[in-house]
C-alpha positions as CSV (number, residue, x, y, z in Angstrom):
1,X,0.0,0.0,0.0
2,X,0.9,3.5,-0.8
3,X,0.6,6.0,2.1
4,X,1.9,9.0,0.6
5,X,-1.0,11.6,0.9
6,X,-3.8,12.2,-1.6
7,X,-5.7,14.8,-3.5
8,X,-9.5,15.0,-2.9
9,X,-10.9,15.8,-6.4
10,X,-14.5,16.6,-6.0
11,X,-16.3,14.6,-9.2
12,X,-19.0,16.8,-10.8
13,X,-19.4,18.9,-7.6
14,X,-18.9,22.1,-10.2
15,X,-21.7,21.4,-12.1
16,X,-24.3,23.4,-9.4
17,X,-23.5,26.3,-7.9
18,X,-24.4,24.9,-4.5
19,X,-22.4,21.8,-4.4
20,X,-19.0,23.8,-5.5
21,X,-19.7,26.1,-2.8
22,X,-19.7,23.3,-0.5
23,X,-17.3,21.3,-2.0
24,X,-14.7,24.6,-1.3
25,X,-15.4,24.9,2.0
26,X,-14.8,21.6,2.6
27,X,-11.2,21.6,1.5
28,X,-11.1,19.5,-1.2
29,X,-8.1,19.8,-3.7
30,X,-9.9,20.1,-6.9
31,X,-13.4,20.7,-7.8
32,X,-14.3,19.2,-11.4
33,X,-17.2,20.7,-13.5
34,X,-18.6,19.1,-16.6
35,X,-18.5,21.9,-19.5
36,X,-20.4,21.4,-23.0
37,X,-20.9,23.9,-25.4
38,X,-24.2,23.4,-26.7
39,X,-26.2,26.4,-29.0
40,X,-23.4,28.8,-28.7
41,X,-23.2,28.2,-24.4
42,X,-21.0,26.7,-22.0
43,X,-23.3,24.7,-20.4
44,X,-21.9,23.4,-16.9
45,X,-23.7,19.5,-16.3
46,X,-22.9,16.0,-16.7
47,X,-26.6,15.2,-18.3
48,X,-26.6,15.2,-22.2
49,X,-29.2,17.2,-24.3
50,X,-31.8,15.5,-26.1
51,X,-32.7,17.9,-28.6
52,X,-33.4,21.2,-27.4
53,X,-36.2,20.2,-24.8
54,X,-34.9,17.5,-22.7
55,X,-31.3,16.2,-20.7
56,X,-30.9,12.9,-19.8
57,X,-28.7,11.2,-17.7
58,X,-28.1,7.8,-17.6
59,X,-29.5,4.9,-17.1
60,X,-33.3,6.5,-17.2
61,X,-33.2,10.3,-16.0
62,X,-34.9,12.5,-18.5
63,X,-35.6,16.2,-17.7
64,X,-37.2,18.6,-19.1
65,X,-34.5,21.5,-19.6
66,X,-37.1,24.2,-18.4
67,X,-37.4,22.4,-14.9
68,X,-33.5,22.2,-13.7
69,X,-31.1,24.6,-13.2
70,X,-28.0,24.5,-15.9
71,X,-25.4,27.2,-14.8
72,X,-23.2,28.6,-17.7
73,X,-19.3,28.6,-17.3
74,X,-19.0,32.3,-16.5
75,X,-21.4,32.0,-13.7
76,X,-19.4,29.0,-12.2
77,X,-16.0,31.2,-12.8
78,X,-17.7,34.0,-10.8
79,X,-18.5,31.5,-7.5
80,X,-15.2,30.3,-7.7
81,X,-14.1,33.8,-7.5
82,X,-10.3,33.1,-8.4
83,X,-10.1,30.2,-6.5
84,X,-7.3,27.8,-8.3
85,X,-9.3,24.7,-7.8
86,X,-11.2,23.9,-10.7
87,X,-11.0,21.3,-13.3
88,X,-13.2,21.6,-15.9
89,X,-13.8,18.3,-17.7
90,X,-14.6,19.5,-21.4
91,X,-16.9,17.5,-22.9
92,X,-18.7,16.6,-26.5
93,X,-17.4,16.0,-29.6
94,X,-16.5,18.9,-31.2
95,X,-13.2,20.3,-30.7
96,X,-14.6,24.0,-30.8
97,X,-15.6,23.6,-26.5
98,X,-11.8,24.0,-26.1
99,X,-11.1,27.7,-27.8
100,X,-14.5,28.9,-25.6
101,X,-13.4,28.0,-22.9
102,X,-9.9,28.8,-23.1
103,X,-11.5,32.4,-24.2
104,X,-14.1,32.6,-21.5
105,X,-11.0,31.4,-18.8
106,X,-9.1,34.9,-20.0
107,X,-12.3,37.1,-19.8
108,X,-13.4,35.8,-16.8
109,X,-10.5,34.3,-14.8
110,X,-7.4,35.9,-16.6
111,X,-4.2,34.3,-14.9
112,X,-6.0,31.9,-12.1
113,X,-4.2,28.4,-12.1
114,X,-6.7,25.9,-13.0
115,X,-6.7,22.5,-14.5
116,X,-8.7,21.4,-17.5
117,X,-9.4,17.8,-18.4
118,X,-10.9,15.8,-21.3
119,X,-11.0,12.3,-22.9
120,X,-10.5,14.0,-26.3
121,X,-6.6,15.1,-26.0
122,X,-6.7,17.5,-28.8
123,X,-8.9,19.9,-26.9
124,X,-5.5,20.2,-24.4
125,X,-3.9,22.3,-27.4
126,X,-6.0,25.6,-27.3
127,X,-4.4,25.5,-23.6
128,X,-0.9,25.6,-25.2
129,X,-0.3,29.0,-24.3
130,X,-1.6,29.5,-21.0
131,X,0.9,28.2,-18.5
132,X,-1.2,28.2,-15.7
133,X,-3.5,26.2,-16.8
134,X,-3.0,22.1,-15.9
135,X,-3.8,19.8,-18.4
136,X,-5.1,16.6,-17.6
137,X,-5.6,13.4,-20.4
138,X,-8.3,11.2,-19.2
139,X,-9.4,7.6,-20.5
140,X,-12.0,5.6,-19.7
141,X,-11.4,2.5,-21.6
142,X,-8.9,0.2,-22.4
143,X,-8.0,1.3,-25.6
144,X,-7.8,4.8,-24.4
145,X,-5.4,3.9,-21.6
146,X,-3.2,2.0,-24.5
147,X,-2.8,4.9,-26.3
148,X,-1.9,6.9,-22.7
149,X,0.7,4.8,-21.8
150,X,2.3,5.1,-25.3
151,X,1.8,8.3,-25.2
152,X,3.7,8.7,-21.8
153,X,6.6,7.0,-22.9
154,X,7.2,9.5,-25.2
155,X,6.6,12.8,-23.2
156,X,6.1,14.0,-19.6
157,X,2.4,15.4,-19.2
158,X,0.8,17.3,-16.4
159,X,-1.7,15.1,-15.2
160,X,-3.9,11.9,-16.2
161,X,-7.5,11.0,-14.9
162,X,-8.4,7.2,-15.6
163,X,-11.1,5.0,-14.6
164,X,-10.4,2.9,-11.4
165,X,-10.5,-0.3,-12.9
166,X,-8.7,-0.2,-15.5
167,X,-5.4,0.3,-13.2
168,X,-3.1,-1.6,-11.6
169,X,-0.3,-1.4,-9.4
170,X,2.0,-2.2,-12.7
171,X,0.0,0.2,-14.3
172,X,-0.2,2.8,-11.9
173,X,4.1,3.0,-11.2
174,X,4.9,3.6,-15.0
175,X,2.2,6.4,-15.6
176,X,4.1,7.9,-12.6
177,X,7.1,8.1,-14.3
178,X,5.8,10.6,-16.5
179,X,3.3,12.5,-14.3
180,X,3.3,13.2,-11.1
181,X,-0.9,13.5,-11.1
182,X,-2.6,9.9,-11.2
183,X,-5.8,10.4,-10.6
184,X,-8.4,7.3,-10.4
185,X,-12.6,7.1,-10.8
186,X,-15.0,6.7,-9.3
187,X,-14.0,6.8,-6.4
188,X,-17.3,6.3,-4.0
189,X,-16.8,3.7,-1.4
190,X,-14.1,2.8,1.3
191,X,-13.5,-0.5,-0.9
192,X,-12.9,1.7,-3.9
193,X,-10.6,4.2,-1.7
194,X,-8.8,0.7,-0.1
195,X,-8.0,-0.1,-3.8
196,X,-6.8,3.7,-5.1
197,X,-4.7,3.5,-1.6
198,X,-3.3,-0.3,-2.9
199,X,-2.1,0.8,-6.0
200,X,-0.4,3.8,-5.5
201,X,-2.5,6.5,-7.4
202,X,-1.7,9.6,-6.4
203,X,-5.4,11.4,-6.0
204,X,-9.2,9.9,-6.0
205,X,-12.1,11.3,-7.8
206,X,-15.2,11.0,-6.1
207,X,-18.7,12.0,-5.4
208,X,-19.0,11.2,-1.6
209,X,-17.9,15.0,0.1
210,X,-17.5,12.9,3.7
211,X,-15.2,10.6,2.3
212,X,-13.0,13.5,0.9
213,X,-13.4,15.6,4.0
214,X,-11.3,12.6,5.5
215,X,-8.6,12.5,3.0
216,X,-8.1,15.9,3.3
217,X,-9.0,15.8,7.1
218,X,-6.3,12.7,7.3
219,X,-3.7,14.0,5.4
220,X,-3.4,17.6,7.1
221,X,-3.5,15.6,11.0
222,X,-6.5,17.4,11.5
223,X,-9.7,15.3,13.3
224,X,-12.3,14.9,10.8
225,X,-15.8,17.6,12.2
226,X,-19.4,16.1,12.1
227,X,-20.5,15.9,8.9
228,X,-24.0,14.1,7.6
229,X,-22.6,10.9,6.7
230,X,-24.7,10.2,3.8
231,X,-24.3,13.4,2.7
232,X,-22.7,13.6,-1.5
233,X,-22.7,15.8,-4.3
234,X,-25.2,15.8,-6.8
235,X,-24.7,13.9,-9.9
């Protein structure tokens, strides 16, 4: 087992305005929001539009878009308030998410270290010239993670964010070699944390907000304060 300290990412706690504020109070190290631009908007959610009257979110969820609350990336920007940690997880398949965000990052959050992540690595080069922002690779399939680790070989990256099960301990030490961010998901139970601990990743991704209250509380020495236990973000 690994027992070097980890990062807390919150997973998805951006995408409402309320679970990032309570995400940032709790301490966690990062705070990821889902951002797709959809009809010329940076939509901040994890739900996927169904034309332009419904999301839905899997396995069976289907909203009406009139009847939740979607917050644009500027509004999520503003709670944050220059806080550093973000990391906004573009989403969708076209590459043009990347420029607006990079573009709505310099109108709204010029300078502020944050860290941008996305399954679709091409997105990471309208980042190219802003420095302070991280970028993180991400894979989510076995495939994917091939073409990571090939990758890595080759060049040192910032970060990586890659599905739990898909890593080993094997794994895990040779992405480290060229990164000094391993971050593993989900992350939602103490078996899951057991595992990420086991393997040597070097930060957890999760939706449980107790769970990463203790990391963070564990890590920094400090005794963990009452906290609903059941409590999580929202998906």
């Amino acid at each position: 087992m690994d027992d070097r300290p980890l990062l807390a990412v919150a997973h998805r706690a951006g995408n409402t305005l309320a679970d990032l504020r309570a995400a940032l109070a709790a301490g966690v190290d990062l705070v990821e929001a889902d951002v797709h631009l959809y009809r010329g908007a940076l939509e901040v959610r994890h739900r996927k539009a169904v034309g332009p009257h419904y999301y839905w979110e899997h396995p069976t969820e289907l909203n009406r878009r009139r009847s939740l609350v979607v917050p644009q990336l500027h509004e999520v920007l503003a709670v944050a308030a220059g806080d550093p940690r973000l990391m906004l997880d573009l989403k969708g398949p076209s590459l043009a998410v990347a420029a607006r965000v990079a573009a709505e990052i310099r109108a709204y959050a010029p300078g502020v270290p944050l860290s941008v992540c996305t399954k679709q690595w091409r997105m990471l080069d309208a980042f190219a010239g802003h420095p302070e922002v991280g970028r993180v690779l991400s894979a989510s399939d076995p495939l994917q993670l091939a073409r990571l680790r090939a990758r890595l070989r080759r060049e040192r990256v910032y970060g990586v964010s890659i599905r739990l099960s898909l890593l080993t301990s094997s794994v895990v030490a040779e992405l480290r070699r060229a990164t000094d961010r391993v971050l593993a998901w989900p992350v939602d139970t103490e078996e899951a944390l057991a595992r990420a601990r086991r393997i040597g990743v070097t930060g957890v991704i999760s939706k449980s907000l107790p769970m990463l209250k203790g990391i963070v509380a564990q890590r920094d020495g400090r005794p963990v304060d009452d906290f609903p236990a059941g409590a999580a973000l929202a998906a």
